[in-house]
C-alpha positions as CSV (number, residue, x, y, z in Angstrom):
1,X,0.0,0.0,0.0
2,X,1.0,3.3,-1.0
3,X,2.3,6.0,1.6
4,X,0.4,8.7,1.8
5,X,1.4,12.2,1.5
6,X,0.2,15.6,2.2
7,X,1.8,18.7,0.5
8,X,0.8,21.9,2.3
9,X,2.0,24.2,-0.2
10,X,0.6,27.9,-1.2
11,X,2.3,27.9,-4.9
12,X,-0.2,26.1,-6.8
13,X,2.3,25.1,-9.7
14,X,5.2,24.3,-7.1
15,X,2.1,21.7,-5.4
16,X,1.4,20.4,-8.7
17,X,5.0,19.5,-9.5
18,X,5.6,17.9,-6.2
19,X,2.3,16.0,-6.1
20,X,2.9,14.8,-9.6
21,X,6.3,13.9,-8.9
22,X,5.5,11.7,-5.9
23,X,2.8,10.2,-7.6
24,X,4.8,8.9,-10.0
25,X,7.4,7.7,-7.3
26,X,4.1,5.6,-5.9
27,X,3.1,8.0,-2.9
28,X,-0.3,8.8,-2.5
29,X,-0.9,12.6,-2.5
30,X,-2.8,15.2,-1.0
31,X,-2.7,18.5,-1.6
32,X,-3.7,21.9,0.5
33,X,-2.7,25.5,-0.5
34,X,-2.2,26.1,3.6
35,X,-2.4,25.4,6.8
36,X,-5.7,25.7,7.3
37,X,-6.6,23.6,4.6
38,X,-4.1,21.0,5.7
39,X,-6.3,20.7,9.4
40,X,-9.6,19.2,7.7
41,X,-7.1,16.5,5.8
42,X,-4.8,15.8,8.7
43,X,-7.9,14.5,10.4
44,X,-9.8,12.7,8.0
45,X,-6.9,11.1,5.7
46,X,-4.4,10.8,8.3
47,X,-1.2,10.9,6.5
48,X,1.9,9.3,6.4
49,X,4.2,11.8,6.1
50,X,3.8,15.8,5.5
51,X,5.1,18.2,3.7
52,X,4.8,21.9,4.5
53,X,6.1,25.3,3.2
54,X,6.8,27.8,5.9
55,X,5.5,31.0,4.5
56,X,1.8,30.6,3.2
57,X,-0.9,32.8,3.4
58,X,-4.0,32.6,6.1
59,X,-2.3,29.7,7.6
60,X,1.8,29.5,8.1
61,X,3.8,26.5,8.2
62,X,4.8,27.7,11.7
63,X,1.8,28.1,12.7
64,X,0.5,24.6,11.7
65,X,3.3,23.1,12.5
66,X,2.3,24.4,16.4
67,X,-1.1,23.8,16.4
68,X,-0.4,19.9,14.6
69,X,2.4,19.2,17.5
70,X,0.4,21.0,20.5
71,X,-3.5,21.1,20.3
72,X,-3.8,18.0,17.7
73,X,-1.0,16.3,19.7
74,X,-0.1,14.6,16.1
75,X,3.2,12.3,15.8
76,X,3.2,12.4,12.0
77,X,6.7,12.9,10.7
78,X,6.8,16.5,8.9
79,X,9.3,17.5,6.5
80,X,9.4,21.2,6.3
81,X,10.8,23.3,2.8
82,X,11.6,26.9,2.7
83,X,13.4,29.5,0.9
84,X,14.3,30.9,3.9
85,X,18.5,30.8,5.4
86,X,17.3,32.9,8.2
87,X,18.7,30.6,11.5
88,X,16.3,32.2,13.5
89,X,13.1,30.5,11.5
90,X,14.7,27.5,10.4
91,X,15.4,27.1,14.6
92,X,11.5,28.0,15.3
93,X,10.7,25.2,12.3
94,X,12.1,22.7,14.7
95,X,11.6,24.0,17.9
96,X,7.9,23.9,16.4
97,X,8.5,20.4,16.0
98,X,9.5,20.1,12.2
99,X,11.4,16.4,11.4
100,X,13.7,17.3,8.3
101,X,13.8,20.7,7.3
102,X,14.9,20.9,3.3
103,X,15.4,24.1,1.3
104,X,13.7,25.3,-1.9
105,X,14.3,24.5,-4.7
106,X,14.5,21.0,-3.9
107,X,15.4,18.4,-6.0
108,X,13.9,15.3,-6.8
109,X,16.4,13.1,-5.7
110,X,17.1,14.4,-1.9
111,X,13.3,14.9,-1.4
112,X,12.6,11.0,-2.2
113,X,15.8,9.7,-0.5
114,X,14.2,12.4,2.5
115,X,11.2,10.5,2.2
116,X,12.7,6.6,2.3
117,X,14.3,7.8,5.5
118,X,11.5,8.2,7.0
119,X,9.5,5.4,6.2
């Protein structure tokens, strides 16, 4: 059976790319422009593994990433992506209780050997 992922991502074409490229690599996607999208599909679909962009409108990958580790009490390894080289947020992204943080752009190859790590 297919993992199941869930890309929390606010670019639309970026989301597409990533959810057609781990499609293809035999992951189950699921796709929501941000966090407050993601919360409905946490719940029902329960994911695998999540993906999430740290700056997104309405909803910030910070911000879900807090209310995922704290209120929803929810284990679910996250791998976090920015553009961001700011120490500062990439130290909040874990403090916030992000798994693997990667950097955009990210290739291919290091996102699905990111992914095999973690199960």
């Amino acid at each position: 059976m297919a993992k199941k992922i869930l890309i929390v991502e606010d670019d639309a074409i970026l989301r597409k790319i990533l959810a057609l490229g781990l499609t293809t690599a035999g992951y189950e996607t699921l796709t929501a422009a941000n966090g407050e999208e993601a919360i409905p599909l946490v719940q029902q679909e329960k994911p695998d593994i999540i993906m999430a962009d740290l700056h997104m409108p309405v909803m910030d990958g910070l911000r879900f990433l807090r209310w995922l580790r704290g209120e929803a009490a929810i284990t679910t390894p996250v791998v976090v992506f920015t553009g961001s080289v700011q120490a500062d947020i990439l130290r909040e992204a874990k403090e916030a209780g992000a798994t693997i943080i990667l950097r955009k752009p990210v290739k291919t190859a290091k996102l699905l050997e990111t992914l095999v790590t973690l199960g």
